[in-house]
C-alpha positions in Angstrom: -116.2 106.9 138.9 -116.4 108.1 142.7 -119.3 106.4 144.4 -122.8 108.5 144.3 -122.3 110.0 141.2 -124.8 108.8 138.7 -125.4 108.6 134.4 -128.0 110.8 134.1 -129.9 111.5 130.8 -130.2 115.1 130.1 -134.2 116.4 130.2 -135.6 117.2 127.1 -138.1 120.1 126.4 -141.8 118.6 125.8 -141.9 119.7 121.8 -145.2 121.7 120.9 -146.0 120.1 118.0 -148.8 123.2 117.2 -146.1 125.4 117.6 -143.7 123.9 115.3 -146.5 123.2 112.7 -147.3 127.2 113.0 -143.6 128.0 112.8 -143.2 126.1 109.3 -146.1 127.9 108.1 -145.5 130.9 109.0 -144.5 132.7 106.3 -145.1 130.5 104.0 -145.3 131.7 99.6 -144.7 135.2 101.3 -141.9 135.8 98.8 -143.9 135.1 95.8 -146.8 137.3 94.4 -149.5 137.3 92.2 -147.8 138.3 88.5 -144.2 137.1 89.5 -142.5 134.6 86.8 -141.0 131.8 88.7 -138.6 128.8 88.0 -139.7 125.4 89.4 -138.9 121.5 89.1 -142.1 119.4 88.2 -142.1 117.5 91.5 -145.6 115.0 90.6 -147.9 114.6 87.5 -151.2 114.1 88.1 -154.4 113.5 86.4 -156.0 117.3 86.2 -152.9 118.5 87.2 -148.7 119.1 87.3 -147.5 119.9 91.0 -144.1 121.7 90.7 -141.5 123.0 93.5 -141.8 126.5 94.1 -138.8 126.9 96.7 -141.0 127.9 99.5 -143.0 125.7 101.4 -146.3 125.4 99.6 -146.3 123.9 96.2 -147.3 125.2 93.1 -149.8 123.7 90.9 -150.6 123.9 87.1 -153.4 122.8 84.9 -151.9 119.6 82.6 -153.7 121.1 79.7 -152.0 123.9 79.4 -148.2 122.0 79.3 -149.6 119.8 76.7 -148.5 120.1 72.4 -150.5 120.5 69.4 -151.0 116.8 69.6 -151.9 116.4 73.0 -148.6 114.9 74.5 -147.5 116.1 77.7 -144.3 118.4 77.2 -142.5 118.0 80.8 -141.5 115.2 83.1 -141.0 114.7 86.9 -137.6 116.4 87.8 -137.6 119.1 84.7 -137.6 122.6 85.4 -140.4 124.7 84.3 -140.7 128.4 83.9 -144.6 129.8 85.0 -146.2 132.5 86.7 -148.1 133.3 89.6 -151.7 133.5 88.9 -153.4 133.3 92.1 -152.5 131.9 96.0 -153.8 130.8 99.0 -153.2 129.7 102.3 -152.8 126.1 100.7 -151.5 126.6 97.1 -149.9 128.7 94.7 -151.8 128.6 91.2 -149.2 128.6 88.2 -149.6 129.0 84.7 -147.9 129.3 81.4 -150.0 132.6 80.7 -153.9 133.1 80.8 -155.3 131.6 78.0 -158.7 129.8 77.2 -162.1 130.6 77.9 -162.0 133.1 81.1 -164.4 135.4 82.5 -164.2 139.2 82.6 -162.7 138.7 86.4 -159.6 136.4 85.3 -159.1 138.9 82.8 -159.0 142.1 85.0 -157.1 139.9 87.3 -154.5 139.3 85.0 -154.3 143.1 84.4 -154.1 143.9 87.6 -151.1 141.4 88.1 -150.0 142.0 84.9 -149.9 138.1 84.5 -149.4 137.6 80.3 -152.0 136.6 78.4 -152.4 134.1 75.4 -153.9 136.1 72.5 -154.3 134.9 68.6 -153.2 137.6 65.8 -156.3 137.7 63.7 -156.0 140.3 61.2 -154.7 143.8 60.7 -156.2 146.8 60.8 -155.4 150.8 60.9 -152.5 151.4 63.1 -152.2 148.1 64.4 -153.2 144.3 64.9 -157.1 142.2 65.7 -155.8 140.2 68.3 -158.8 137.2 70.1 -157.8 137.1 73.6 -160.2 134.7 75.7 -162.5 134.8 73.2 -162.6 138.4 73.4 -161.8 140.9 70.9 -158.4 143.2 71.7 -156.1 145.7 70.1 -152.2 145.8 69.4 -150.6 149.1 68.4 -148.5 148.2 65.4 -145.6 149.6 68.1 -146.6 147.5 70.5 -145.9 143.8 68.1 -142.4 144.0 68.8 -139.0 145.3 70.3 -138.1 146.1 66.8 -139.8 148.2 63.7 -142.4 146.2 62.1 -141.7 146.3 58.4 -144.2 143.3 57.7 -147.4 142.9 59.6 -148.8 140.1 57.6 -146.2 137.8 58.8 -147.9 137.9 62.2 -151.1 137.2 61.2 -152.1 133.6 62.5 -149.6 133.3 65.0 -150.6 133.2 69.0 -148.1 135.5 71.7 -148.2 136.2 74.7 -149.2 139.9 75.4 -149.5 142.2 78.8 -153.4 143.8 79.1 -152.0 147.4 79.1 -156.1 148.4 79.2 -159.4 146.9 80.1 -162.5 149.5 79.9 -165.9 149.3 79.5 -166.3 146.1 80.8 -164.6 144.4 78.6 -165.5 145.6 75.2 -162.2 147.7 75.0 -159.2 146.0 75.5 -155.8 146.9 74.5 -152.4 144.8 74.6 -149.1 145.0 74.0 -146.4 142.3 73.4 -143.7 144.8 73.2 -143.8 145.3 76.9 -143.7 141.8 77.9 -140.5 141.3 75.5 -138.8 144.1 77.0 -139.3 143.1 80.6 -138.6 139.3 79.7 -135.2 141.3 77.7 -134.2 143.1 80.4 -134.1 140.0 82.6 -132.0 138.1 80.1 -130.1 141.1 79.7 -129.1 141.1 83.6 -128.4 137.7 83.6 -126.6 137.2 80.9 -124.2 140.3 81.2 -123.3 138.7 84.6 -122.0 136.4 83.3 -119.8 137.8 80.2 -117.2 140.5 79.2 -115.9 142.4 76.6 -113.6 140.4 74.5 -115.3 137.4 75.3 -116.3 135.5 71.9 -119.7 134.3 71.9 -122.3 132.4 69.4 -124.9 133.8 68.1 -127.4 133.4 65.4 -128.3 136.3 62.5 -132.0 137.7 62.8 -132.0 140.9 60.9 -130.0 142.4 58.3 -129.5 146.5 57.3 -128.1 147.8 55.0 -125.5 149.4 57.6 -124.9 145.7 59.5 -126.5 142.8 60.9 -128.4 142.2 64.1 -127.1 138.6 66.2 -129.1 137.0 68.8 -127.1 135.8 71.2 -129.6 134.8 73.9 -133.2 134.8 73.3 -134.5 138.3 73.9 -130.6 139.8 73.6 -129.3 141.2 70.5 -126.0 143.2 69.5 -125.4 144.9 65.9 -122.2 143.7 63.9 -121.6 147.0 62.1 -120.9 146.4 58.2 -117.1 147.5 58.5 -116.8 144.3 61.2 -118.0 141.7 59.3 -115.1 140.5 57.9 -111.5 141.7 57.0 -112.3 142.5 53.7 -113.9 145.1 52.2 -118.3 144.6 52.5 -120.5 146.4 50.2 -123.5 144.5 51.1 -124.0 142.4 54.3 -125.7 140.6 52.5 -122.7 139.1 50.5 -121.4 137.8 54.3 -124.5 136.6 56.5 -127.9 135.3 55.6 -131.0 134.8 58.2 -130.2 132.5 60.5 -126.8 132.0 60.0 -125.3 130.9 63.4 -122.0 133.1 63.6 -119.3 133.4 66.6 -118.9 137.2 67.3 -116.9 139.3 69.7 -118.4 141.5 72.5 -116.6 144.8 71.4 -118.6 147.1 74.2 -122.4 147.4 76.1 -124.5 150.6 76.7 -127.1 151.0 78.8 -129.6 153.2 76.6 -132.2 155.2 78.7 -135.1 153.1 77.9 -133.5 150.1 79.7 -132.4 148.3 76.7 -128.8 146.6 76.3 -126.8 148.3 73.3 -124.3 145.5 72.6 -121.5 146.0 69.9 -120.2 142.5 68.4 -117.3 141.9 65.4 -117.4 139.2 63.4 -114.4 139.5 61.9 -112.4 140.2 65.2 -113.5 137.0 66.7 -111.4 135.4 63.6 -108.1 136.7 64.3 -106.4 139.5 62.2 -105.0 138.0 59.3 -102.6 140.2 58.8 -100.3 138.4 61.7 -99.5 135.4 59.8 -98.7 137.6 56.3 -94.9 137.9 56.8 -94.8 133.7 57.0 -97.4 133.2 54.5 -95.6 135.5 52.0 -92.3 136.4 51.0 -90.8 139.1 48.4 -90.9 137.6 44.5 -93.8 135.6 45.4 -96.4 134.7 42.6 -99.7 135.2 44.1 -103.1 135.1 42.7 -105.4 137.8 43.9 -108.9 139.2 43.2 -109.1 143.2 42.3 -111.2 144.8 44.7 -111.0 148.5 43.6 -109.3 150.7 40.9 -108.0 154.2 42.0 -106.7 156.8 39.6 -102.5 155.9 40.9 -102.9 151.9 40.9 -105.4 149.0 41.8 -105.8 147.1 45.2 -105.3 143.6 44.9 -106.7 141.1 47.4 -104.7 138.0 48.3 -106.5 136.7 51.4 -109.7 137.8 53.0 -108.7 141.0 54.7 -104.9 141.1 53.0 -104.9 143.6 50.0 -101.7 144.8 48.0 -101.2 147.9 45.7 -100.3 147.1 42.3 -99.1 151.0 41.5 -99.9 151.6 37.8 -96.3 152.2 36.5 -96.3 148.1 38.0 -99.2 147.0 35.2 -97.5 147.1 32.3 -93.8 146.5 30.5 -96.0 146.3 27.3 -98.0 150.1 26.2 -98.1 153.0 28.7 -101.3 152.6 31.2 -102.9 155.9 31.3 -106.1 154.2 33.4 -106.2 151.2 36.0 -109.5 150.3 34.7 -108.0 149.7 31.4 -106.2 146.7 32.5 -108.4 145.4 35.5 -111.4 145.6 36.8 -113.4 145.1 40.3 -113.2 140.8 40.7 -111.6 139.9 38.4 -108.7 137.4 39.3 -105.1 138.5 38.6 -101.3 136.9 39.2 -99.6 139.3 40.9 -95.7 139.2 41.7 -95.0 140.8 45.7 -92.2 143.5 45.4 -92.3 144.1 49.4 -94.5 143.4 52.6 -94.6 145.8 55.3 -96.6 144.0 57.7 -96.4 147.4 61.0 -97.6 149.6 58.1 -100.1 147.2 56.6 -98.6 147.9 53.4 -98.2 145.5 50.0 -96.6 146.4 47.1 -97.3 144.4 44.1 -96.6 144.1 40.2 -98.5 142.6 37.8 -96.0 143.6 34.8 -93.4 141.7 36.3 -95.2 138.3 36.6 -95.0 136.8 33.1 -90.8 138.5 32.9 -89.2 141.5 32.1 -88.4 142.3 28.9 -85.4 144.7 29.7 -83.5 141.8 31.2 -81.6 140.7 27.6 -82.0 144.0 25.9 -78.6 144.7 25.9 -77.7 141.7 24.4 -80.6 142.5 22.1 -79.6 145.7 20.8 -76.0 147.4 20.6 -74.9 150.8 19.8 -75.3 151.3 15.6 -77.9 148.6 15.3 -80.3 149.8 12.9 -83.6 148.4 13.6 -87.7 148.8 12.2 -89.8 149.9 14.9 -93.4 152.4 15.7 -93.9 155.5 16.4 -95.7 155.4 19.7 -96.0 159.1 20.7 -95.0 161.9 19.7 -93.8 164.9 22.1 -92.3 168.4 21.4 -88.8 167.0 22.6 -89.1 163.7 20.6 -90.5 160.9 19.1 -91.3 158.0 21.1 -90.9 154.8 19.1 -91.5 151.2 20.4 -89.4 148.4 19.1 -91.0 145.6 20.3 -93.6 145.2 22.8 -91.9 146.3 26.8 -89.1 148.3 24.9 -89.3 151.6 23.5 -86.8 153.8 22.6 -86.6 158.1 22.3 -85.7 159.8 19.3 -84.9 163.2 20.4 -85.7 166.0 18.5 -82.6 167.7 18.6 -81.4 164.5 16.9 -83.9 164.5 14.3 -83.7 168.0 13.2 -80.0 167.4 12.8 -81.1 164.7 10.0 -81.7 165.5 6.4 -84.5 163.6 6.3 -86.4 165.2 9.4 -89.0 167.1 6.7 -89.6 163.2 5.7 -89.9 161.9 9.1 -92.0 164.6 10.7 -94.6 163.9 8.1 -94.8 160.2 9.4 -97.8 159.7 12.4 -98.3 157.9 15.3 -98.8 153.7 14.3 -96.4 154.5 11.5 -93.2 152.3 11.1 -89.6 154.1 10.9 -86.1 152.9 10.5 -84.0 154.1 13.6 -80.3 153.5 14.6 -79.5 152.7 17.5 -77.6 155.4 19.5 -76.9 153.9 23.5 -78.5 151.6 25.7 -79.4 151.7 29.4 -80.9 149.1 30.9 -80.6 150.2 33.9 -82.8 153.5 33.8 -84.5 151.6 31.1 -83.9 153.6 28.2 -82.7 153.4 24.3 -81.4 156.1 22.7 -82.2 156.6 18.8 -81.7 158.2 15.6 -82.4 158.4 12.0 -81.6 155.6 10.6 -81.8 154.5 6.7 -84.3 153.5 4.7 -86.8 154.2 2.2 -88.8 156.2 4.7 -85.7 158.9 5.7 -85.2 160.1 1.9 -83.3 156.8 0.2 -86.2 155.9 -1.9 -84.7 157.5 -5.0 -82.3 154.9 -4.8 -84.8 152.6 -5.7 -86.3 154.6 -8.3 -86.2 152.5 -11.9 -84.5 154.4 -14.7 -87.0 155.6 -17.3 -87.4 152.9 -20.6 -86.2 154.2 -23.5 -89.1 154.0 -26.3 -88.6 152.7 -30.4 -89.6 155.8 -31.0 -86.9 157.6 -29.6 -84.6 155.4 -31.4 -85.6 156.1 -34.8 -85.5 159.9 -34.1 -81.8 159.3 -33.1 -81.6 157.5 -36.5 -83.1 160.3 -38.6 -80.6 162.8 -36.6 -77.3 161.4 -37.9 -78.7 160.6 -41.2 -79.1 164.2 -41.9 -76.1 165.1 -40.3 -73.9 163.1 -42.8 -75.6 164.4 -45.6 -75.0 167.8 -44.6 -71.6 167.1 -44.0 -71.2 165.4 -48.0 
């Protein structure tokens, strides 16, 4: 260091202490107002009072009553977060409360309507068009509209209970007061709304819990104050006829956010599937099934070519009705199933691009056309029923899966057919067996023999000859020889 120069401390500004004070006052709660719902951390508990942490630089301060329970216990503690609102502020202090409630004066109460600071009121009874409702100790109004977000379908079931309301008006001093809950839900919706769709997007699965069922679906909460409809076709894979055989109130259920609308009233229109936030079942089909599988299944519906067969929720199958029966001819689904009943079915085929199941219910307990050629061979006569009878033949089952034609041009060849064509349907009849075709499934027949085609002369018993036809004979040749002496 060269000689003369010196360590010298740098000079520091006298500090105006007023003007500093004034600077970290200035300003001050400016960006809160009377009305405005604020979040703050309870910072001290007092006596008479909570102080909380506004975010600005005077502090916010709310009665203790009003954050105490039914039995008298203080609800928060130092460091938990509150949610209040404005009520009043000064130079000093920013009043907070829950909502207005109590015994108040006329002036808190035209304050709070022209802040539009809620108010605590009690439902008391109902009356035409609407609700009583006590509001510090004063007698007010509800519009039956004005109860909730929603359509009202049961007033008593408010009746009792103390909301929060907005004084939407306060004439004649007082004596006519009028209130509405609806608007306070919807602004305290909207908000949530905001927030929440901030923070979400469609496709993302979300929990939420079941608060109103229709007849067309079922309304999920997923925050308070937001709501989406699951629409009846996305409740589950399978087929719904009610909603109420899926949900009940209050059933906590994971949804997916399908799409959001804006309506013009401001609200959120949120569209949510149930059954989507599953997983389609139909991806895991071609390794949970194969072809020839035995499968037991529930019949969901009957249509006039075949039934649908559920095996899992949201899998069904077609059992075609030429696939019911190796047994009689099914004219009618219904005739062999019905709507939940539970049925072993055999998969023919599984097109899982097409969504398609074929099934069989004939072929589960065995075919009965797989031995008939070793059964039957060409001349066998054999006793079977006439099943049906059509202008080109007679249809005639010989045991139950396997019946045989006996064409007509066959049986008018016979010379029995004026015996045979008198026989009905549910008679028996001997028949011959012409060709078999298991294959195509088919037995040709004809007239075979029997006492039914005209041989039951041959089992006719010869007429007994009487004593008295003997002694005629006697009588003949005696006079005979006498003639003859």
């Amino acid at each position: 260091m060269s000689e003369g120069t010196k360590n010298e401390t740098p000079v520091q500004p006298e500090e105006n202490f007023a003007e500093l004070f004034e600077s970290y006052t200035e300003g001050a709660g400016d960006t809160v107002r009377i009305g405005d719902q604020l979040q703050g951390t309870v910072i001290s508990i007092g006596e008479k009072s909570v102080f909380v942490d506004t975010g600005t630089k005077i502090d916010g301060v709310v009665d203790r009553d009003e954050l105490l329970d039914e039995e008298g216990n203080l609800t928060c503690a130092v460091g938990e977060s509150l949610t209040l609102f404005v009520v009043k502020r000064t130079e000093n202090e920013i009043v907070l409360s829950k909502a207005i409630s109590g015994v108040g004066g006329l002036n808190l109460l035209m304050d709070a309507f022209a802040s539009q600071v809620p108010v605590e009121g009690k439902v008391t009874a109902t009356c035409k068009g609407g609700f009583t409702v006590q509001v510090m100790q004063r007698r007010a109004f509800c519009p039956v509209s004005q109860m909730d977000t929603h359509y009202v379908e049961d007033t008593e079931a408010f009746v009792g209970n103390t909301y929060e309301f907005l004084i939407t008006k306060l004439e004649e001093k007082g004596r006519n007061i009028v209130v509405s809950r609806r608007t306070l839900l919807e602004r305290q919706q909207k908000e949530a709304a905001k927030e929440f769709m901030e923070n979400v997007a469609v496709g993302d699965i979300l929990q939420g819990r079941v608060v109103r069922i229709k007849e067309f679906g079922a309304f999920v909460e997923l925050v308070p104050g937001v709501e989406g409809m699951v629409h009846i076709s996305e409740l589950a894979w399978s087929r719904v006829a009610r909603p109420e055989d899926v949900v009940a109130l209050d059933d906590v259920v994971k949804v997916r956010l399908l799409g959001s609308e804006q309506l013009n009233n401001g609200q959120l229109k949120l569209s949510l599937s149930m059954k989507q936030a599953m997983g389609d079942p139909w991806d895991e089909v071609s390794e949970r099934f194969k072809p020839g599988d035995k499968v037991v299944g529930k019949v969901m519906r009957c249509a006039p070519f075949g039934a649908f067969v559920e095996l899992i929720p949201g899998v069904e199958g077609l059992v075609h009705i030429s696939e019911m029966s190796y047994t009689k001819r099914v004219l009618k689904p219904e005739d062999e199933v019905s709507p939940g009943e539970a049925v072993t079915v055999t998969i023919k085929s599984i097109d899982p691009d097409k969504r398609r199941i074929s099934l069989s219910i004939r072929e589960t307990p065995g075919d009965p056309w797989a031995d008939v050629a070793d059964k039957y061979a060409k001349g066998q006569t054999v006793q079977g029923v006439i099943e049906k009878k059509e202008p080109f033949g007679y249809f005639v089952r010989l045991e139950p899966g396997i019946t045989g034609l006996l064409p007509q041009s066959v049986l008018r060849a016979s010379k029995h057919a004026a015996d045979i064509e008198k026989k009905q349907v549910g008679e028996p009849i001997t028949v011959r067996v012409e060709a078999v075709n298991p294959a195509d499934r088919k037995i040709s027949l004809a007239p075979g023999e029997g006492k039914e085609t005209g041989e039951w002369k041959s089992f006719s018993r010869p007429a007994a000859t009487s004593s008295l036809g003997n002694l005629g004979d006697l009588l003949k040749q005696a006079m005979n020889r006498k003639n003859n002496s």
